[in-house]
N, C-alpha and C positions, 0 to 999 in steps of 0.2 A: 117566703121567697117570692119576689117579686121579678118576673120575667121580660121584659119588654120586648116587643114583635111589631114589626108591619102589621099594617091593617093589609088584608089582601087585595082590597082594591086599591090601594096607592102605586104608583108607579114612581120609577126610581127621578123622574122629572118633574114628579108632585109637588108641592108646596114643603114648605119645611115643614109645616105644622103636623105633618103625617106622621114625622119620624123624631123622636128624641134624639137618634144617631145625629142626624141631620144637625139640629142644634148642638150638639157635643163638637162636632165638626166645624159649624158657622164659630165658634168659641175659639177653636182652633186657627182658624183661618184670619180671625181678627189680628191676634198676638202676629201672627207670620207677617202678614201684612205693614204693623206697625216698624216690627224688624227692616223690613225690607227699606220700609219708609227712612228707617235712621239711618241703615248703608245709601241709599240713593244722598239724602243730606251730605254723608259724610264725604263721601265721591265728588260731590261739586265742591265740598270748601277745598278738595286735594286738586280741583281742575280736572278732575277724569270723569267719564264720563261713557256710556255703554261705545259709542262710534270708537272709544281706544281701544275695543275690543272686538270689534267686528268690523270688517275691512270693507270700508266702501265702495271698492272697485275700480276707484282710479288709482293711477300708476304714478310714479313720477319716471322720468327719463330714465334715470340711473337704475330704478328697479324694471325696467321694461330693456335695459342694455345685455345681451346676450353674457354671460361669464364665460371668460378663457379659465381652464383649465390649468394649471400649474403641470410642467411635464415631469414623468416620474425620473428621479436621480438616481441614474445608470448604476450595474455595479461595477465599482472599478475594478479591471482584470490586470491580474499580476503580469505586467510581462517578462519574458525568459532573456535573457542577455541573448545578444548576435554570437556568441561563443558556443551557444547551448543548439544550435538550429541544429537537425541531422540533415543531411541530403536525401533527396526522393530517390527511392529507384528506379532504373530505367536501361530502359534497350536488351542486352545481355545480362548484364546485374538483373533485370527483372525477371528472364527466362530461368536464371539459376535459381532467382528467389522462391519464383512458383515450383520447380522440380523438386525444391529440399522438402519446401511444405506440403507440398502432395504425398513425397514419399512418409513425412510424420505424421501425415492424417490418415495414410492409407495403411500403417502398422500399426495405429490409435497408438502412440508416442505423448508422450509431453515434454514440451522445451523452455527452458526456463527464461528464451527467449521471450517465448509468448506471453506464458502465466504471469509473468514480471516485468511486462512491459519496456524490455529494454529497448534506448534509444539507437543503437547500433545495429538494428537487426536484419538493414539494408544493406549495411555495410560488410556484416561477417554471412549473411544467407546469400549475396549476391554475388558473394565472389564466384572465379573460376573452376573450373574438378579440380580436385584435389586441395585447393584453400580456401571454397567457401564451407561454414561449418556451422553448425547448430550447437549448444550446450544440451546435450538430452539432460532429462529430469526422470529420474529413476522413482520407483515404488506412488505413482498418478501424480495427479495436479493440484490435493489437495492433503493442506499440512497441518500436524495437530497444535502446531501453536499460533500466537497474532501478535506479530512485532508491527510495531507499530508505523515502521516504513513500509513493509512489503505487501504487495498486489496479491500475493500468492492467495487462494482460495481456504479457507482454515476448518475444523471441525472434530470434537472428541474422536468422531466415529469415521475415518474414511473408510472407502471403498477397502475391501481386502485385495492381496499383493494381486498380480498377475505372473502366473507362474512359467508363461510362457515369453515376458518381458527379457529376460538375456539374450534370448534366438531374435527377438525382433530388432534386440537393439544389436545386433552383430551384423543380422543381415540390410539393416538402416545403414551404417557405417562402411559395408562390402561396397554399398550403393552409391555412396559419393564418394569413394576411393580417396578417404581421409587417410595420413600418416598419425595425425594428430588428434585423438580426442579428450571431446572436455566434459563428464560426466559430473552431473550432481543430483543432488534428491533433496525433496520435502522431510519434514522434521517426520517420526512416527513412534511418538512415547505411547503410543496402542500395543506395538507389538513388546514380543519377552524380550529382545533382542536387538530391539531398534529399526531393524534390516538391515544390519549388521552381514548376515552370511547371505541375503538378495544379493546385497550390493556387491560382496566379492564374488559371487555367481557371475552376474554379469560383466567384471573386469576377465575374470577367469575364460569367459565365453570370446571374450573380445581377442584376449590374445591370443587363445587356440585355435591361430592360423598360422600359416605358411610365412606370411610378411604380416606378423602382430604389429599395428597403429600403436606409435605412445598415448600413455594413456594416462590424463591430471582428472583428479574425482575433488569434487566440494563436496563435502560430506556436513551431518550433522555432528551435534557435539556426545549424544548417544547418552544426556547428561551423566558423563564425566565418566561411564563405565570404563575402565580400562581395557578388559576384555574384547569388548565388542569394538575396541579405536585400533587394538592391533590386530584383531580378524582383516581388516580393511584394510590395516597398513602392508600385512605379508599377504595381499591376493594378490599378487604381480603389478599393482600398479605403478609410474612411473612418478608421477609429482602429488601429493597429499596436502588438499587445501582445506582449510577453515577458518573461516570469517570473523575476526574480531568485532567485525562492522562498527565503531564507535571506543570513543576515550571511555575509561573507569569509570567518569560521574556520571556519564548519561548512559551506561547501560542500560538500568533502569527503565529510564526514561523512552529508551527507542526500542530494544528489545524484548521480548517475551519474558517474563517472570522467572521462567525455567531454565535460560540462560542468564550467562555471568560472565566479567572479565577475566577471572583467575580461573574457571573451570574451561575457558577456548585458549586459554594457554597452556593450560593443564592437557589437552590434546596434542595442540603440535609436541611441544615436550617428549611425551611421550612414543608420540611417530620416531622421533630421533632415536631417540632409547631403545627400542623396536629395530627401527633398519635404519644406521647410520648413516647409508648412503642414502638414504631417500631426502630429494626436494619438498621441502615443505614452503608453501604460500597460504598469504591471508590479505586479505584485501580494509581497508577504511573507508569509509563515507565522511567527507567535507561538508558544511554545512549543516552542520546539526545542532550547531552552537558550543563548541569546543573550542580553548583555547590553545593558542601554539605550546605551553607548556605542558598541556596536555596531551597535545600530537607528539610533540619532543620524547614524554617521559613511554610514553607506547613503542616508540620506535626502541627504545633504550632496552624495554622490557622483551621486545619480539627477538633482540639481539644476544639479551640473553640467557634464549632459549633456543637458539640456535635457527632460527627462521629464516629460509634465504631469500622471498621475494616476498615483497608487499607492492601493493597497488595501490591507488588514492580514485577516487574520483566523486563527482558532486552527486549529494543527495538531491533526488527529487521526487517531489510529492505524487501518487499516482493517481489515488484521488483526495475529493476534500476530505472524506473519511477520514484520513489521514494525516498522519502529524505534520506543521506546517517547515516549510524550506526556513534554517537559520539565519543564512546566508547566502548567496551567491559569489561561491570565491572563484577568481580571476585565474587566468590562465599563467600571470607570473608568479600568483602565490602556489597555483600546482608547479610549478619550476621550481619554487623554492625550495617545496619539501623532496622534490625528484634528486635534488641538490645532496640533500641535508641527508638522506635516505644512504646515496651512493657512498659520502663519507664515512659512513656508520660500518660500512662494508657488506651490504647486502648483495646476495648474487646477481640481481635484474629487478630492477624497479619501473612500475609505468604507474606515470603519476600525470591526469587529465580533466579535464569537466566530463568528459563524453567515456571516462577509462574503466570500464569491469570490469572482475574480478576473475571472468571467463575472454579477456579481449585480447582478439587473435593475434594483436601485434606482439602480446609476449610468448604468447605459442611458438612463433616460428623463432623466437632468441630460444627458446627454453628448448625447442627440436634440438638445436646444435649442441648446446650443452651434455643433454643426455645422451648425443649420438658419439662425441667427443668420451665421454664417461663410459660407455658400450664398447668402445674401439678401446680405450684403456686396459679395459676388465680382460678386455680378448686377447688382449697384446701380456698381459701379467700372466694368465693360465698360459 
């Protein structure tokens, strides 16, 4: 075995002759070289040459010219039709406005004004004593299902009930010396019973006074329990609402899994069956991409199930969360179907862009009806 080593006196800048490496290396270096040699040739027959790769440092005009910017491509914002505007509140309408929502903040209330961002809420919180009105929102502000129009706050697990909400909501009501109230609640498939016997607690609360306020409740659909639709229908209350929200094909599509077209008919139905004389209302959203045959054959079905008021009014997106607007339908196609409604023979229809399902302008047709129906009942005994 033959070893090779520096001599120890060579230095790494010595002569080759010191090191065998050295010459293993000068071996090396020749072949590299020759390489190098052949790219350098072949570069000049292509016209290139090292300067097309190392920048000389002059400029020409155009690369020494400042670059503009391209500006960035706005996003286009949907605008809302001149139909769709609400008016601001103001002067007196403002004072009323602040006194309702003081009194719901200061009894920790929910109104389904808020939670749902309705556009009206100037409109019906600004009125005068006695006809400006909030929709309370029974058992909190937060519902266990996610349809796909609504603002509402959603979750398996809300908050448990407040067992002191019927006193708060009677003495809210004492407060702005309403005849008319409009109660509703968040969905609550948590509890055994829906809140089924909350909700007629709090009807029950409402009337047990001296001059009991009428009283219309939006309710859940309790999926489909019968039980727990006629708890609700014989608590005293006066009109018994639930929301189709939508034609047959897009239930699906706009509401929760857990609701259905035939199980929110399968409720009013039943209110009837229950207490014949009770008003029942349900309200549709326009704009969700339904056609007239489809709005026609709803109306047919609500009729013959004995339903006496529906409402129309335009869906709208609350956030982009959310499912997008179908349409923006016109203020003469809500005429048409107000039309089409009243032939059918319903008792009071409000059919508007701006129209929900809680809006005060049917409250006060709907006051007389029942106070007409009261004077009857008292006139027969």
């Amino acid at each position: 075995l033959i070893v090779a080593t520096r001599p120890p006196y060579c230095s790494p800048s010595s002569s080759s002759a010191c090191s065998p490496f050295l010459k293993l290396g000068r071996g090396k270096s020749t072949s590299t070289v020759s390489r190098l040699e052949k790219l350098r040739e072949e570069l000049a027959q292509d016209g290139a040459g090292i300067e097309s790769f190392v920048s000389s440092g002059a400029h020409s005009e155009e690369d020494s010219a400042p670059k503009i910017k391209k500006p960035l491509r706005k996003k286009k914002i949907e605008r809302k039709p001149a139909w769709l505007k609400a008016e601001f509140v103001k002067g007196e309408s403002l004072e009323n406005y602040q006194r309702l929502k003081d009194t719901v903040k200061g009894l920790g209330l929910a109104t389904v004004c808020e939670e749902a961002r309705c556009p009206n809420i100037g409109e019906c919180w600004g009125g005068k004593e006695g006809t400006a009105t909030a929709t309370i929102m029974l058992m909190g502000d937060t519902c266990t299902r996610a349809c796909r129009f609504c603002a509402v706050k959603t979750s398996n697990a809300p908050p448990p009930l407040d067992p002191q909400e019927p006193q708060k909501v009677a003495t809210a009501i004492h407060k702005w010396g309403l005849d008319y109230v409009v109660l509703t609640s968040v969905d609550r498939d948590d509890l055994p019973d829906g809140g089924a016997a909350h909700m007629a607690e709090c009807i029950a609360k409402l009337k047990d006074t001296e001059s009991p306020p009428l009283v219309e409740c939006l309710t859940p659909d309790f999926s489909g329990n019968l039980d727990q639709i006629e708890v609700v229908a014989r608590s005293g209350l006066d009109v018994f609402a639930h929301n189709m929200e939508t034609v047959e094909a897009l239930q699906s599509r706009v509401r929760d899994r857990r609701a259905n077209y035939e199980q929110s008919l399968t409720v009013l139905r039943h209110v009837k069956e229950c207490v014949p004389d009770m008003v029942t209302k349900t309200s549709l959203m326009l704009g969700c991409g339904e056609t007239d045959d489809e709005i026609l054959k709803t109306l047919h079905d609500l009729r013959e199930n004995n339903v006496d008021v529906v409402t129309f009014g335009q869906y709208l997106r609350p956030t982009k969360k959310h499912m997008k607007v179908g349409k923006y339908v016109t203020p003469e196609e809500f005429q048409h179907w107000q039309d089409v409604s009243e032939s059918l023979g319903f008792l009071y229809v409000a059919s508007g862009p701006l129209v929900r399902s809680s809006y005060k302008a049917g409250e006060f047709f709907l006051t007389n009806v029942l106070k007409e129906r009261q004077q009857r009942r008292a006139s027969a005994q």
